[in-house]
C-alpha positions as CSV (number, residue, x, y, z in Angstrom):
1,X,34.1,16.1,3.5
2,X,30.3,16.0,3.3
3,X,28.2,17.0,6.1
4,X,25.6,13.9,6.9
5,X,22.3,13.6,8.8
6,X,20.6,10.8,9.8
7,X,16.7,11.0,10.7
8,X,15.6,7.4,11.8
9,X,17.8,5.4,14.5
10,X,15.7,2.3,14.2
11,X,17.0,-1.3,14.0
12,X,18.6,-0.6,10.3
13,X,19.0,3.2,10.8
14,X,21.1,3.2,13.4
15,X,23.9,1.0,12.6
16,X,23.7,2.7,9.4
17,X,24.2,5.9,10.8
18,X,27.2,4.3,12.8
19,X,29.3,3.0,9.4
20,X,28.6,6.7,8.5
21,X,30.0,8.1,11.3
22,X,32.9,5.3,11.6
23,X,34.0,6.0,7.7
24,X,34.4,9.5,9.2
25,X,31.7,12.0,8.0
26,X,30.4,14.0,10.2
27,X,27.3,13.1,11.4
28,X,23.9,15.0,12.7
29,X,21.3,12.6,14.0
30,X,17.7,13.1,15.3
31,X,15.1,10.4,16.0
32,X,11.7,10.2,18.5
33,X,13.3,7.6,20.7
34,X,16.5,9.2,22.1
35,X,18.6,6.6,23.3
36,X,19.7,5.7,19.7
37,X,20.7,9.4,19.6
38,X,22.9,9.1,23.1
39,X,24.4,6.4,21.9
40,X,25.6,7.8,18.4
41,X,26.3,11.0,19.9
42,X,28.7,9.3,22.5
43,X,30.5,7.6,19.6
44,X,31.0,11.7,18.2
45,X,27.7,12.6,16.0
46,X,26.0,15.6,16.9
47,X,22.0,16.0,18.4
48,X,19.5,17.7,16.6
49,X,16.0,18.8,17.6
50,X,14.0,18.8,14.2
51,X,14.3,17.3,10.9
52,X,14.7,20.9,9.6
53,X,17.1,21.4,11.9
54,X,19.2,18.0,10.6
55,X,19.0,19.6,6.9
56,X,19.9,23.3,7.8
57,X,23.0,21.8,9.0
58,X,24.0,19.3,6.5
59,X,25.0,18.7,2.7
60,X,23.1,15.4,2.6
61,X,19.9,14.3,5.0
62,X,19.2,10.5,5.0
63,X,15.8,9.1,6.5
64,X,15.1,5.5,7.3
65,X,11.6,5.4,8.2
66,X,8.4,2.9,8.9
67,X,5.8,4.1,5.9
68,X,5.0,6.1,3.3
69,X,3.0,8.7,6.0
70,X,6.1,8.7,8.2
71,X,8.1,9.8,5.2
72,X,6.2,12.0,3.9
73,X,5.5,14.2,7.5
74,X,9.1,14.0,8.1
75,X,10.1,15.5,4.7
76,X,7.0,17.8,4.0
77,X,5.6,18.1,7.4
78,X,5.8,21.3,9.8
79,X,9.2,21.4,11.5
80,X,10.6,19.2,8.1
81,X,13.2,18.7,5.8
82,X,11.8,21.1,3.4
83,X,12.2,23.9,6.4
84,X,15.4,23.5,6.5
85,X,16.0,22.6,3.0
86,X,18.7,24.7,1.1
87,X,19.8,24.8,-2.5
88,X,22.4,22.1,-2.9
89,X,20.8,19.7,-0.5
90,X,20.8,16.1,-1.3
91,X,17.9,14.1,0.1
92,X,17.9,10.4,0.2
93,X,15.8,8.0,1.8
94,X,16.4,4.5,2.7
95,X,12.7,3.9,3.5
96,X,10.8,1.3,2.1
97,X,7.9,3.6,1.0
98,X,5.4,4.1,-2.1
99,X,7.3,4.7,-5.6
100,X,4.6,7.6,-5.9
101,X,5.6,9.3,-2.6
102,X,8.6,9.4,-3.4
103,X,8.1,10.9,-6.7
104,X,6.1,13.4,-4.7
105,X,8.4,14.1,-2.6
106,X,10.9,14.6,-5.5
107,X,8.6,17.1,-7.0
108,X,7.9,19.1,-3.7
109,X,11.8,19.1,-2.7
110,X,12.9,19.9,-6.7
111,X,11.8,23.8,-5.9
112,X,13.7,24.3,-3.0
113,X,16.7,23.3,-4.9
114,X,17.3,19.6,-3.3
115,X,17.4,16.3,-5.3
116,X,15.6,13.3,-4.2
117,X,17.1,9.9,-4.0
118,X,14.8,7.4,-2.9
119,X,17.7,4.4,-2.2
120,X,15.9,1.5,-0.1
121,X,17.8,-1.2,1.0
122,X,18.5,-5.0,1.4
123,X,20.2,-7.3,4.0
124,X,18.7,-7.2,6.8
125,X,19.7,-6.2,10.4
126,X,23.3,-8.5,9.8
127,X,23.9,-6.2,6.5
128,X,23.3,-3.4,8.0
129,X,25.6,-3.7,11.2
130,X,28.0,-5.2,8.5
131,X,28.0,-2.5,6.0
132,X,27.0,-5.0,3.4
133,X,23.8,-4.0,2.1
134,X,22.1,-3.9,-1.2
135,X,21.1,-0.4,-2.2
136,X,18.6,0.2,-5.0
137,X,18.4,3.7,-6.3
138,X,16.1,6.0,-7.6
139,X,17.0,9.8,-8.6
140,X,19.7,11.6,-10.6
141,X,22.6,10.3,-11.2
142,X,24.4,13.3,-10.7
143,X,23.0,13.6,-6.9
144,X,24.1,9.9,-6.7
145,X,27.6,10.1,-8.0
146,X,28.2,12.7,-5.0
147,X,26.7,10.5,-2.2
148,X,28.5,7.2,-3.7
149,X,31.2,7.4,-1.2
150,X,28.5,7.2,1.9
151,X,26.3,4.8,0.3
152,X,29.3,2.8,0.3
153,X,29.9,2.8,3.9
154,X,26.4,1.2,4.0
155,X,26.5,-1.2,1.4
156,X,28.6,-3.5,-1.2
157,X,26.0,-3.4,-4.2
158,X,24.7,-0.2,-4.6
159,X,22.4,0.6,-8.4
160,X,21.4,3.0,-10.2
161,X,18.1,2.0,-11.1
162,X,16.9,4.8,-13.3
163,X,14.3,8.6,-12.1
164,X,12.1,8.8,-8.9
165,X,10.8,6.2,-7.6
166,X,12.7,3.4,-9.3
167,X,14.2,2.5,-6.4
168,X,11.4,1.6,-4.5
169,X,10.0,-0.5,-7.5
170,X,13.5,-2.4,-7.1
171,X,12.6,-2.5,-3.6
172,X,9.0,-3.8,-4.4
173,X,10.1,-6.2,-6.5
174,X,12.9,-7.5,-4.2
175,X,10.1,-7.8,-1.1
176,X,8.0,-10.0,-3.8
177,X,10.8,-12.7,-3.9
178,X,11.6,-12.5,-0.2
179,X,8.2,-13.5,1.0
180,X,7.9,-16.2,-1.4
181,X,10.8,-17.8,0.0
182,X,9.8,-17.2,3.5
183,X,6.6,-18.8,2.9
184,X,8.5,-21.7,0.9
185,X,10.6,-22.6,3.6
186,X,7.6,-22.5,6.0
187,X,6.0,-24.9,3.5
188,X,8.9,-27.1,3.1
189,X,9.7,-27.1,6.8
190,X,6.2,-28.1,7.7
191,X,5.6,-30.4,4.6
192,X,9.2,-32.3,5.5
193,X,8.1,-32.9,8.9
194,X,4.5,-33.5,9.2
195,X,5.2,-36.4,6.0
196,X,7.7,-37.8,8.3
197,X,11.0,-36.5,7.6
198,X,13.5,-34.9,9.5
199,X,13.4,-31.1,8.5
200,X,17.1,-30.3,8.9
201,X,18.2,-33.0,7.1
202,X,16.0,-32.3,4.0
203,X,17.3,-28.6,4.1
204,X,20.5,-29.8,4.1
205,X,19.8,-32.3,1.1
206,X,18.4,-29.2,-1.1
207,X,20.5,-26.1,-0.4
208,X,22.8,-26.8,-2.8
209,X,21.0,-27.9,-5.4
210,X,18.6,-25.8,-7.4
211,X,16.5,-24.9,-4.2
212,X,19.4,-23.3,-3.3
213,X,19.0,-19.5,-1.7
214,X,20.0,-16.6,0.8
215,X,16.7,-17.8,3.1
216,X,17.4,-21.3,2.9
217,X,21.6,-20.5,3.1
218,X,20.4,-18.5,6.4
219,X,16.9,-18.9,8.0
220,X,17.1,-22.3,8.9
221,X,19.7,-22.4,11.3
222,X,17.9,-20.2,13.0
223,X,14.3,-21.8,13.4
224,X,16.0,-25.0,14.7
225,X,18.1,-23.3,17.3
226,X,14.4,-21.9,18.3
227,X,15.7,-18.5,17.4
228,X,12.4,-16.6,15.6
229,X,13.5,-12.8,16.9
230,X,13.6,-10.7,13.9
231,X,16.4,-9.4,11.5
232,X,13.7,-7.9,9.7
233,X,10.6,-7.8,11.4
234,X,7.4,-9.6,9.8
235,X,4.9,-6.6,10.5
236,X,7.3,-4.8,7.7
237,X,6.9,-7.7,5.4
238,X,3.6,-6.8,5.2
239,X,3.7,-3.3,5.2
240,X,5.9,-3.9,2.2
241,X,3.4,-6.6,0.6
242,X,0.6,-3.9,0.9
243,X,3.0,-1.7,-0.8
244,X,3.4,-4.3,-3.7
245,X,-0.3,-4.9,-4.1
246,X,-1.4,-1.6,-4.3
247,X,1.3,-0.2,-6.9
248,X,0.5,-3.6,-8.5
249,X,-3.1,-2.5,-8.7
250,X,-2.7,1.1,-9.6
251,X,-0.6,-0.6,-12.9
252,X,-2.8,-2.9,-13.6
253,X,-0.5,-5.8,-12.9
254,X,-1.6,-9.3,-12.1
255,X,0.8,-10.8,-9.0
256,X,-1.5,-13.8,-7.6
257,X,1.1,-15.5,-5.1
258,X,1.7,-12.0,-3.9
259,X,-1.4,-11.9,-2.8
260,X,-1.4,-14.9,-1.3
261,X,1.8,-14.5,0.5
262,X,0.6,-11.0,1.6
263,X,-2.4,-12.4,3.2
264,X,-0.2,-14.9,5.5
265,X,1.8,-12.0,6.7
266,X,-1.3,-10.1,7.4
267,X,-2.5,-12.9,9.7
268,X,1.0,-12.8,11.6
269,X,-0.3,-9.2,12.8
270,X,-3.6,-10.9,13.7
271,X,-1.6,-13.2,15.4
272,X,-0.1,-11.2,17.4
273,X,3.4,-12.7,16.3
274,X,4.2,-9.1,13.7
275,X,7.4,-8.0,15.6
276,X,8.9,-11.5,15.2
277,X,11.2,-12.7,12.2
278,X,9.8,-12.3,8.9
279,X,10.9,-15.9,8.2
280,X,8.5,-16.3,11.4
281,X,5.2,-16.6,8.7
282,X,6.4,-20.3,9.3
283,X,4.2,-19.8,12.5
284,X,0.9,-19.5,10.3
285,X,1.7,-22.4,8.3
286,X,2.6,-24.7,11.3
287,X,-1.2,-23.5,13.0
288,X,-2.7,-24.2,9.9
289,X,-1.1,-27.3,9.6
290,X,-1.3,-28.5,13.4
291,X,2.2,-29.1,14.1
292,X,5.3,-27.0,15.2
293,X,8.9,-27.0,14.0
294,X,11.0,-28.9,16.1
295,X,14.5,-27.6,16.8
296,X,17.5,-27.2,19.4
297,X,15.8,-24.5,21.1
């Protein structure tokens, strides 16, 4: 049975951590904030100090982390990953970070005998708890093939995208469509009402035709029972966004409603509305518009 540890007990990272430790790895954990460490050790997972410390003990070290930086300090940084690091070690990171840090970090870890897998993921606070997340990954195969069976106590669609730092251009790519439907259904919701429709009846009337989606299957019920706390919090939509724009930039590529659409999340932080819902971007549309949503709640 593989040895596991799990740096990162946020709101995906820990129930993560917990299908690890419920499909019956053993489990090291270590995060800043320790009540997410009390609580998986009282459910049998084992406290650590360091990240270094997390790796020296383990055969596989996850992290699930806010950005790029975070990543990088945990991995490379003084009391790191790589200070523990021994030959053998699998690394993979569910962050949603830069495709070249984690190529970087690939590169820096490759020396010390550890393979990289950079395997963000998908689904939200609900997949995560559920063990139903998408998992896009990055890294060789042969480092994946051994880690399958844990990646599978996370998710139900888990791919091999190709080397380092594809799966965070799957990632990227994925965050592009998400936040044009967030900002569609804001639209919609605010268009429908403001012309003098009733908004739940209109989402009703176009989910299952070719409008049909995971946001509009989902988010809606939600807004109109007043309900705007995050699955997947808004001010990491946007971190995500700037993510997108710059790797578009440093490619050359062109992504115009991107930009858009990361320039309305950006104005949730200036808001002051960034820890909400990412499907929460409605709020910029409804004060641009002059009106509000009306729901249950």
């Amino acid at each position: 049975m593989l040895r596991v540890g799990y740096i990162g007990l946020g709101l995906m990272g820990k129930s993560m951590a917990h299908n690890i430790l419920k499909a019956g790895f053993p489990l090291v954990v270590h995060n800043r904030s320790q009540a997410a460490v009390d609580e998986l050790v009282a459910e049998g997972a084992t406290k650590a100090g360091s990240a270094a410390d997390v790796a020296a003990q383990v055969d596989v070290v996850f992290t699930n982390l806010p950005d790029s930086p975070d990543v990088e300090k945990v991995v490379l940084g003084p009391h790191g990953i790589i200070e523990g690091a021994h030959s053998g070690l699998i690394f993979v990171d569910n962050s949603t970070i830069k495709p070249a840090t984690s190529r970087l970090i690939a590169e820096k870890l490759g020396p010390a005998g550890v393979a990289s897998l950079d395997a963000p993921v998908s689904g939200g606070d609900i997949g995560a708890r559920q063990g139903t997340l998408t998992i896009m990954v990055g890294g060789p195969a042969e480092a994946l093939e051994k880690v399958l069976p844990i990646l599978q106590a996370m998710g139900k669609t888990i791919t091999h995208i190709g080397e380092a730092g594809t799966g965070q251009i799957a990632k990227a790519a994925n965050q592009i469509m998400v936040a044009a439907q967030m900002v569609a259904l804001g639209e919609l919701l605010v268009f429908a009402q403001k012309a003098g429709a009733d908004p739940q009846k209109v989402v009703q009337a176009i989910k299952g035709g070719a409008a049909q989606c995971w946001t509009l299957d989902v988010k809606p019920l939600r807004i109109f029972a007043g309900n705007r706390n995050p699955g997947f919090k808004a001010y990491m939509q946007a971190k995500d966004l700037n993510i997108v724009i710059e790797t578009a930039r440093q490619y050359g590529v062109t992504v115009p409603a991107t930009a858009v659409n990361a320039q309305l999340f950006n104005a949730m932080l200036q808001m002051g509305i960034g820890e909400l819902d990412n499907s929460a971007v409605l709020g910029v549309i409804e004060a641009l518009s002059g009106t509000v949503i009306k729901g249950e709640g």
